[in-house]
N, C-alpha and C positions, 0 to 999 in steps of 0.2 A: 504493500500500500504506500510505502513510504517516498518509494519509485514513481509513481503514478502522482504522487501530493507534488513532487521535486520536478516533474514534468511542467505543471500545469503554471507554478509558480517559474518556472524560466519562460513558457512563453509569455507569461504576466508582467515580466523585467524585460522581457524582448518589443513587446509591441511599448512598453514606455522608452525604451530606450530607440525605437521607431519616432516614435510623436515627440521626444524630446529633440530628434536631430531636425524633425519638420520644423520645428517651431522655438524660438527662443523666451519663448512665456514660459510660465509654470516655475521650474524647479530651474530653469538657465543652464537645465542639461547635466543635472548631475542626481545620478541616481541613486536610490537607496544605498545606505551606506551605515554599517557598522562598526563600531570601535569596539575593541576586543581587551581585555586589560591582563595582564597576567603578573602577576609577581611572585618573584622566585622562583626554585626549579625542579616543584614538586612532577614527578612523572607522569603520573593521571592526568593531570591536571594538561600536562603539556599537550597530551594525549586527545583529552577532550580539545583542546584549544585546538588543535590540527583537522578535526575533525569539525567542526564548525568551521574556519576559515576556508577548508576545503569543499564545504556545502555550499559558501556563500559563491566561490570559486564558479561552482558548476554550474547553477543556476544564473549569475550577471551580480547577482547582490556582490555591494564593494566592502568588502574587508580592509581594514585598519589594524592591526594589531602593533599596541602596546608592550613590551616586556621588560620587566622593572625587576631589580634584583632585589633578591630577600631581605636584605636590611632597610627598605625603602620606608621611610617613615608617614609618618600619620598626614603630617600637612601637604607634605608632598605628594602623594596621592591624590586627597583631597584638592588639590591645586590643578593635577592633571582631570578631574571629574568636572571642575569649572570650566575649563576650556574647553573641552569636548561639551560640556552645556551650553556653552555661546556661542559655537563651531556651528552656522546652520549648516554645513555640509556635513554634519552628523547627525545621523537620523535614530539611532540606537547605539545605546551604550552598555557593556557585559563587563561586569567584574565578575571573574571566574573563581571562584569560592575550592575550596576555606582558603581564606586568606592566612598567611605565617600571623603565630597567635599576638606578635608585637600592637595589630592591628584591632584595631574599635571597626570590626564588619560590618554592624549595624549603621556608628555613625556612617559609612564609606557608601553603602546602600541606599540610604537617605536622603545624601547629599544628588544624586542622581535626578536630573530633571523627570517630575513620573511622564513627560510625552516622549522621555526617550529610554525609557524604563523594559526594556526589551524582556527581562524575566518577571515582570510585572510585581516586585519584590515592596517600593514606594508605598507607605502608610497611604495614601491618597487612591492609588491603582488599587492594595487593598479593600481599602472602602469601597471602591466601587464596584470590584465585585461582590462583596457585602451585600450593597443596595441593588446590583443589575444584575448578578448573575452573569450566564453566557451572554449578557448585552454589553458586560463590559468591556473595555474599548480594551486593556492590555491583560492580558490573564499566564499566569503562569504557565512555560511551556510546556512541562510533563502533563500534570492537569487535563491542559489543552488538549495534546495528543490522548492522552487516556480518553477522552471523549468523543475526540475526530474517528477514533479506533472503535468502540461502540457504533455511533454513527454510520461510519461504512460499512460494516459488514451488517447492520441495519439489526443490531440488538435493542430491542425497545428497553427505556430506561423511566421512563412516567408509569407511576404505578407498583414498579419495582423495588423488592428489600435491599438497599445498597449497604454492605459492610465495607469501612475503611479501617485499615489496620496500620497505625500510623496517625500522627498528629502536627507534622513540620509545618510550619510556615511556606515552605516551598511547595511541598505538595499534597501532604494529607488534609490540613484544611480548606486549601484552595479547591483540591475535589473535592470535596464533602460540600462546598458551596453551589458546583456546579451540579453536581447532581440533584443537592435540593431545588436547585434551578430549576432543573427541568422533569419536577413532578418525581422524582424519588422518594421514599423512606429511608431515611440515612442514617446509620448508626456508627459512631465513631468508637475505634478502637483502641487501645494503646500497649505501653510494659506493663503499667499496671493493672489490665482489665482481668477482670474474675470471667472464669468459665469462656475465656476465648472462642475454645473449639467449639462450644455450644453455640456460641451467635455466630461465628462463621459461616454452619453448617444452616443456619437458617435463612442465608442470604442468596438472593437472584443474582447479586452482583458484587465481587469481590473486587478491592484494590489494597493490593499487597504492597505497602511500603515505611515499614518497621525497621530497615536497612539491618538485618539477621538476618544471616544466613537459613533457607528452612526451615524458618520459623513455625510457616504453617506447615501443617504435614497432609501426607496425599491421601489422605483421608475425612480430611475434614469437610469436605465441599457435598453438597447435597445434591440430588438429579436435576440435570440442564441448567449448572451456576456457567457462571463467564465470568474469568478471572485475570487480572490485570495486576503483574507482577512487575511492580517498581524497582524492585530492588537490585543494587548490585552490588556484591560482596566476593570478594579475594577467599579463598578456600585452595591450602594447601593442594598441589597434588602434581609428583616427584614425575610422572609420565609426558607434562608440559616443560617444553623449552623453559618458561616465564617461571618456572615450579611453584603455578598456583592457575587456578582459572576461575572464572565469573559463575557465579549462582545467584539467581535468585532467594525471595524471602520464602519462596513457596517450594516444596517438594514437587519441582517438577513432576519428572519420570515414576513418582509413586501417583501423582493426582492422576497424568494421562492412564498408569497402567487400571487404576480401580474404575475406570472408566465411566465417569461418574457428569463430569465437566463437560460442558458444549462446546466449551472453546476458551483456553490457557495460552498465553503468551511467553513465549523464550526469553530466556538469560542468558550469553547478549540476544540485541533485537528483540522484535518485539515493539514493547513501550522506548528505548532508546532512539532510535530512528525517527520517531515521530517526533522525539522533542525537540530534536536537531532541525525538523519540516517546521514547527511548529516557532520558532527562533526565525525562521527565515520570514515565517508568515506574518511576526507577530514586528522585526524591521519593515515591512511592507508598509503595514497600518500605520506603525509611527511615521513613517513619511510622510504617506498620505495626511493623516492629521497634523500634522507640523503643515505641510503647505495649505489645508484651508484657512490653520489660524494665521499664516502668514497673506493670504488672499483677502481676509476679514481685516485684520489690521492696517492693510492697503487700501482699502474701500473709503 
């Protein structure tokens, strides 16, 4: 699906980047464009950064990347997040998480104009999907895709037991939002919930993102559940070059074998992919939005 989302979004950067060479209105020919931030030289992290740059790559979206070495301080930071706020040739801005612990995340987060708030993280973007739901204008990208992912394969989700396993600010309550958005019963999960397996097992719709390893196990899921496994966790094992590889929170290969599940999602892929589309989608709108308020203010 992910393939199909990255398609549709490059012809969407093609024909503006068509109308933008016609015409010297609008945006004066400069197209979406993201700032990427990175500090230090945590490997994941380097990892995700290439991985994103590389998506912006293929689709037309203009990648920026930032790389700041690990002892980069507080204001200095903050300094580089100003600039890229009054840069209108920055349409979205990514500081790629966890930052080295010398850093105040939150302040660094904050500071972040929310119309260029591309992981929708801004106390403001927040609120608004608080208030709007899936009408909000920038919505966290996993989230996002955990719903896009529903959607396409046309899993009805109004009406539906939703269990969230997990409570981050990034993504378990931001999905817990959008599914009560759209007509769910949502029941929020977390480390300290009593009787997990029992309210898992009563659920139409799982999302698994507790970041444990096989947390749930493949027998928790009830007949015809659809489960959307967040997580991604390092799990020794001496057969890998890397001598570890990726799992999810969920007992995969025990959930498919009790065959029980409609449809479960891989670690990797899966849910990853989509958040990467969903990054690209979510640079889009901020553009867009930045050039009407820039079109209003010209008026």
């Amino acid at each position: 699906m992910s393939k199909h989302l990255r398609a549709g979004i490059k012809a969407e950067i093609d024909a503006l980047r068509a109308s933008l060479s016609a015409s010297e209105s609008g945006a004066g020919g400069v197209l979406p464009t993201l700032a990427v931030v990175l500090v230090g030289l945590r490997k994941d992290s380097q990892t995700y950064v290439n991985m994103k740059t590389k998506a912006c790559a293929e689709v037309g979206v203009v990648a920026a990347q930032y790389d700041l070495p690990a002892e980069t301080q507080q204001e200095e930071l903050l300094q580089l997040i100003r600039k890229l706020n009054a840069d209108r040739n920055t349409h979205g801005i990514l500081v790629q998480l966890p930052l080295p612990a010398h850093l105040d995340a939150e302040q660094i987060l904050s500071a972040i104009d929310p119309a260029k708030d591309v992981d929708g993280l801004t106390t403001p973007n927040a609120g608004d999907l608080l208030r709007n739901g899936h009408r909000a204008k920038l919505i966290p990208c996993t989230p996002l895709g955990c719903i896009a992912l529903l959607d396409h394969y046309k899993f009805e989700i109004a009406g539906k037991h939703a269990v969230v396993v997990g409570r981050s600010a990034l993504v378990g309550k931001p999905v817990a939002q959008l599914l009560l958005s759209r007509d769910a019963t949502v029941t929020m999960c977390h480390s300290k919930t009593a009787n997990l397996a029992e309210i898992v097992r009563s659920a139409d719709i799982v999302v698994a993102a507790i970041g444990r390893a096989h947390t749930l196990k493949g027998d928790w899921f009830k007949e015809g559940a659809v489960v959307l496994d967040v997580g991604t966790n390092a799990v020794d094992d001496a057969t890998k070059k890397a001598g570890y590889r990726l799992v999810g929170d969920v007992q995969f290969d025990a959930a498919r074998a009790a065959g029980k599940v409609k449809a479960i999602t891989p670690v990797p892929g899966g849910v990853g992919p989509m958040t990467v589309c969903m990054l690209l989608r979510n640079t889009i709108s901020a553009y867009h939005l930045q050039q009407e308020a820039q079109t209003k203010a010209q008026a």
